[in-house]
PLY file of the C-alpha trace (Angstrom):
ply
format ascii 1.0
element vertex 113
property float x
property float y
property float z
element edge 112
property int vertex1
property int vertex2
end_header
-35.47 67.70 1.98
-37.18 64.14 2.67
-39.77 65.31 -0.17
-37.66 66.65 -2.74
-35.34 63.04 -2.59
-38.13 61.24 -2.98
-39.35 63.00 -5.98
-35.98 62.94 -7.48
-35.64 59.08 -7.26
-38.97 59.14 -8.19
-37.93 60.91 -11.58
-35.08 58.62 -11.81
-36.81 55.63 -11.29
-39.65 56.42 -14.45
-36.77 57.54 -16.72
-35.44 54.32 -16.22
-38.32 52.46 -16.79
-38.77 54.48 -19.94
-35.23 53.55 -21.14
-36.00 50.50 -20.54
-39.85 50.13 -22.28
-38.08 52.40 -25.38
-35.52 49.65 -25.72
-38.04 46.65 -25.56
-39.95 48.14 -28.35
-37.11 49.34 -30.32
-35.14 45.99 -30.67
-38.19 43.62 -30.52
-39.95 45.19 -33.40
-40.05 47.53 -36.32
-41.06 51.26 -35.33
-44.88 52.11 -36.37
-45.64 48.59 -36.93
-48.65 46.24 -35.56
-45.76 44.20 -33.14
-44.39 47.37 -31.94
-48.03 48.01 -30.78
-48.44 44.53 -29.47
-45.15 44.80 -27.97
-46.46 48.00 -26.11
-49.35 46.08 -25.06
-47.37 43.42 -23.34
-45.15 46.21 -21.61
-48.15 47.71 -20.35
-49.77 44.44 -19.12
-46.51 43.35 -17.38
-45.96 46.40 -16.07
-49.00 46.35 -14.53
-49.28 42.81 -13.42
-46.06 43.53 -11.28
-47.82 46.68 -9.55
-50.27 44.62 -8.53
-48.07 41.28 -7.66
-45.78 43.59 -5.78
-47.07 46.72 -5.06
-43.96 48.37 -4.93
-43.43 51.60 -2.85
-42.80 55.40 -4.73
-39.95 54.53 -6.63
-40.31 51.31 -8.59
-43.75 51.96 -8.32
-44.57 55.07 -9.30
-41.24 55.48 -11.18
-40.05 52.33 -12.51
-43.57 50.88 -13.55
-45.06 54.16 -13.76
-42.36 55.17 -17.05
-42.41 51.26 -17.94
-45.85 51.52 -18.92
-47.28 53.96 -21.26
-50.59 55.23 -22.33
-49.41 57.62 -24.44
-47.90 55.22 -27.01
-51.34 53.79 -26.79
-53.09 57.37 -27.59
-50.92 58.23 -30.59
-51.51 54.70 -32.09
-55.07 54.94 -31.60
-55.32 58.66 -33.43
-53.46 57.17 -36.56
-55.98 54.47 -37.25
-59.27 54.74 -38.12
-62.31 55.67 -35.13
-63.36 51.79 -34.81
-60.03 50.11 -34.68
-59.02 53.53 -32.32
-61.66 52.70 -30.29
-60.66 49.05 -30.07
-57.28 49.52 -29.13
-58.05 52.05 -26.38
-61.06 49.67 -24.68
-58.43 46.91 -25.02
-55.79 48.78 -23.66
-57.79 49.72 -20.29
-59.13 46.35 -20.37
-55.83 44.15 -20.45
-53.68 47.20 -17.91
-57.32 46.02 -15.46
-56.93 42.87 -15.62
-53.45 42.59 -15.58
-53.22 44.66 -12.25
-55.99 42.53 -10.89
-54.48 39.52 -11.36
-51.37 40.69 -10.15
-53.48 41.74 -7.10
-54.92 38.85 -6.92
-51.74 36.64 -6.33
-50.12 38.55 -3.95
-53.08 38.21 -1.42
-53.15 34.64 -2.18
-49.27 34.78 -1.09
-49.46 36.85 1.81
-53.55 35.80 3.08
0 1
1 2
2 3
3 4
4 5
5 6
6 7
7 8
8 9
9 10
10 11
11 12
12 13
13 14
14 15
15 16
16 17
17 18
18 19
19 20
20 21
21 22
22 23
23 24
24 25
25 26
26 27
27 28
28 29
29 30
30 31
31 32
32 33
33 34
34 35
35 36
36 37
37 38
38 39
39 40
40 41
41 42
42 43
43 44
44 45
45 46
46 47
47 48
48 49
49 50
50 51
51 52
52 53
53 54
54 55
55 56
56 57
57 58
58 59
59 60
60 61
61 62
62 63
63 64
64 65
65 66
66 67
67 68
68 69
69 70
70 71
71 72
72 73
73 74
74 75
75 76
76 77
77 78
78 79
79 80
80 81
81 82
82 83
83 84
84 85
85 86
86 87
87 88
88 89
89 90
90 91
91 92
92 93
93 94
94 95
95 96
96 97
97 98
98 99
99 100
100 101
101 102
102 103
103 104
104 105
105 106
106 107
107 108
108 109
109 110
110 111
111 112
């Protein structure tokens, strides 16, 4: 039983997060356009940077963060440009989530070494 409530707040924790990503991009930017992009970027990099700062357990971790961010925005984004600027946004993508995480990382051992 300890499994299955876990999983469920799990769930419930990354459709939040998704509610609440879906609403960042939707009222801080025009669907389809280059700020709704950059907008996902910064999601993705905050989200991120607070798994690392925090490393929160199953639920805000895995759920919250884990439907927060989004690689999949990413990946249709990247199909509907051409294969250079795809390519770009992908290696940047990985790049800045890295980073991000790392940094986050990086702080809370400062905090707590």
């Amino acid at each position: 039983m300890d499994t299955f409530r876990t999983a469920l707040l799990i769930g419930l924790g990354a459709g939040l997060g998704a509610v609440v990503r879906h609403l960042v991009v939707l009222y801080g930017a025009a669907p389809g356009t280059t700020a709704a992009l950059a907008l996902t970027f910064a999601v993705n990099i905050a989200g991120c940077f607070a798994m690392g700062a925090w490393k929160p357990g199953p639920v805000w971790g895995t759920g919250f963060l884990g439907g927060f961010t989004t690689f999949s925005a990413i990946s249709v984004a990247a199909m509907q440009s051409e294969a250079i600027i795809a390519l770009v946004i992908i290696a940047l993508s990985f790049a800045t989530s890295i980073v991000s995480y790392l940094l986050g990382h990086t702080l809370r051992e400062r905090r707590h070494g």
